[in-house]
C-alpha positions in Angstrom: -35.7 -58.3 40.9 -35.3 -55.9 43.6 -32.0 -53.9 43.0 -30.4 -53.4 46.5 -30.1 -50.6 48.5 -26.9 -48.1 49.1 -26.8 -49.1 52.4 -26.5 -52.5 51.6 -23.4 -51.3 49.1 -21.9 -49.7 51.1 -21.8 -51.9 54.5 -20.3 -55.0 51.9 -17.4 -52.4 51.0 -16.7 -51.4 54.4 -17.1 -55.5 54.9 -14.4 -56.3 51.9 -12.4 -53.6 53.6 -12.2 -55.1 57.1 -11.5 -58.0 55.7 -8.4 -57.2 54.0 -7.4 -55.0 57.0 -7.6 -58.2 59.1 -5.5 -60.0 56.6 -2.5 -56.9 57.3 -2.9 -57.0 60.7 -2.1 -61.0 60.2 0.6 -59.8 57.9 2.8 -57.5 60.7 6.0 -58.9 61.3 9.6 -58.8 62.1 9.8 -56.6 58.5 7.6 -54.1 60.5 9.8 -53.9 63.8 12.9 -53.6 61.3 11.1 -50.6 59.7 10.4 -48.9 62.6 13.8 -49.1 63.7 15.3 -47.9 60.8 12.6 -45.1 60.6 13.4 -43.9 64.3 17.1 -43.9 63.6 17.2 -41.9 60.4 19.8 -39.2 60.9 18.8 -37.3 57.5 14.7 -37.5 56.3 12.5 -39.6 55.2 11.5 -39.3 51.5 8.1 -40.9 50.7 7.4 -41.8 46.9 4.8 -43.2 45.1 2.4 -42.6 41.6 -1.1 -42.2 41.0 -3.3 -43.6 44.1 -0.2 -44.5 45.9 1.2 -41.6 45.8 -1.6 -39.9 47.8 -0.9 -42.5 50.7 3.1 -41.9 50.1 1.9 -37.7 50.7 -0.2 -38.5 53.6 2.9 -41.0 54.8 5.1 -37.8 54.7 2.6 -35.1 56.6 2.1 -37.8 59.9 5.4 -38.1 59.9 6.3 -34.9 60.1 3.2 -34.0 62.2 4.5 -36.7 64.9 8.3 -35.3 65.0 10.2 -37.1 62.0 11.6 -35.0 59.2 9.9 -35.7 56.5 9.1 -34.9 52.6 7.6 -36.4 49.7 8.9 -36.6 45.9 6.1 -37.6 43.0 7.8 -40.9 41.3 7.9 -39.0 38.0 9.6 -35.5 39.3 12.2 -37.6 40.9 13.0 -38.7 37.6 13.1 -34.8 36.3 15.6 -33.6 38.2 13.9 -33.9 42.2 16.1 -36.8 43.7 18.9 -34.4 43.8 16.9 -33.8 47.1 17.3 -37.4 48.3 20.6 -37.4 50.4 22.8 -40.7 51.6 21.3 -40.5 55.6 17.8 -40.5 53.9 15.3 -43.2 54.3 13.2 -43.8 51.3 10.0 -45.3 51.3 8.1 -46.2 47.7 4.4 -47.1 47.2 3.2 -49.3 44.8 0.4 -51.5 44.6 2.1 -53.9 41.4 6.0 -52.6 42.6 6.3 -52.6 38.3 5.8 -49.1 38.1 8.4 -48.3 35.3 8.7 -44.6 36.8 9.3 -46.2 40.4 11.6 -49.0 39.1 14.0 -46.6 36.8 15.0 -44.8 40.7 15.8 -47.9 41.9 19.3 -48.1 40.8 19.8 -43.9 41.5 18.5 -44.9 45.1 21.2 -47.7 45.9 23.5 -45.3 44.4 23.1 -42.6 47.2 23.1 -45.7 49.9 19.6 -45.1 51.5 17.6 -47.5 52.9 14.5 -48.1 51.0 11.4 -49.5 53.0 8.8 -50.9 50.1 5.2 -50.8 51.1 3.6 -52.9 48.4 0.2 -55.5 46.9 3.1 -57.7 45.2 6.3 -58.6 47.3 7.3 -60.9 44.6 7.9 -57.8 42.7 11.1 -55.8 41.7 10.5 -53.7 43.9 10.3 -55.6 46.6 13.1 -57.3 46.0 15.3 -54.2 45.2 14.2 -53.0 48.7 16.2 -53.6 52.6 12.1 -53.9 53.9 8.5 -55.2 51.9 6.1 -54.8 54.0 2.6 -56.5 52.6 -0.1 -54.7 51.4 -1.2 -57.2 49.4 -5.0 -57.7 48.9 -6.9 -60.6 47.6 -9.8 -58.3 46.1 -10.4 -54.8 45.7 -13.5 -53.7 47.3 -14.4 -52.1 44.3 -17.9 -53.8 43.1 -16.3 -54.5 39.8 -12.8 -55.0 41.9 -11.0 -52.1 39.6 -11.0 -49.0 41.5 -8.2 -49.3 44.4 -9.9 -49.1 47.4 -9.1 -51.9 49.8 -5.2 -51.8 48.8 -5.1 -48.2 49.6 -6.9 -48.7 52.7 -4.9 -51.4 53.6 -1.4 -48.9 52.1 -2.7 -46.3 54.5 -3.2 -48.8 57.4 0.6 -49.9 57.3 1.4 -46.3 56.8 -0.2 -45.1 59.9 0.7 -47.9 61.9 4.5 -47.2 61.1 4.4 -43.5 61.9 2.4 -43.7 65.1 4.6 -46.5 66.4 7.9 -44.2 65.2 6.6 -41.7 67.2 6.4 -43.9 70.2 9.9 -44.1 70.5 
């Protein structure tokens, strides 16, 4: 048998991650327009947080925003717990990646979060989770296969993360 060629890899991943791009863009809703409005009307900063993969898209999250105009920083789930949400502040909008929203990191900040009174936008693959339903906003990133060959390595979640993430910022900055 023939094995098949990168290009034939690599056009079915970009396929699997259309796909599940199409299924977000299906997925924007009245959670979205609620989101942007509490993102434009944020009178302190917006805190992005998130762990492993997720916290790469929370970082980039952080820099558009603050490249297009809205204060902006972002805390690594674990520092957060060490000591760095003593930079999160009550007029602070919060928003947490996580692909299973069962990160135990992202989950013990949960309660230090409602504490302080901010509004916490989850952007998440499970809005069944605990964080999603410790959070004012889910918004879905929720896909029904990585497009991973092996479906392991996150790829179309991310893509789909970052998506949302740009969609949110860009539209903010509209306003």
């Amino acid at each position: 048998m023939k094995k098949k060629s990168n290009i034939y890899y690599a056009k079915e991943i970009i396929k699997r991650e259309i796909g599940s791009l199409n299924r977000t863009l299906k997925r924007i809703d009245s959670s979205f327009d609620k989101a942007c409005k509490i993102l434009s009307n944020v009178s302190g900063k917006v805190v992005t947080i998130g762990l492993g993969k997720s916290g790469y898209i929370a970082m980039k999250m952080s820099g558009t925003l603050s490249s297009t105009g809205t204060p902006s920083t972002f805390i690594h789930a674990t520092e957060a717990l060490h000591g760095d949400i003593g930079s999160i502040k009550r007029n602070d909008v919060v928003i947490i990646y996580s692909n299973s929203g069962e990160t135990n990191e992202i989950l013990k900040l949960l309660p230090l979060l409602k504490l302080l009174k901010c509004s916490i936008i989850s952007i998440t693959g499970n809005t069944a989770s605990s964080l999603a339903k410790y959070s004012d906003i889910t918004l879905d990133a929720s896909v029904t296969r990585e497009a991973c060959p092996n479906n392991l390595a996150p790829s179309s979640s991310i893509v789909c993360a970052l998506a949302i993430s740009d969609a949110l910022a860009l539209t903010v900055a509209t306003q």
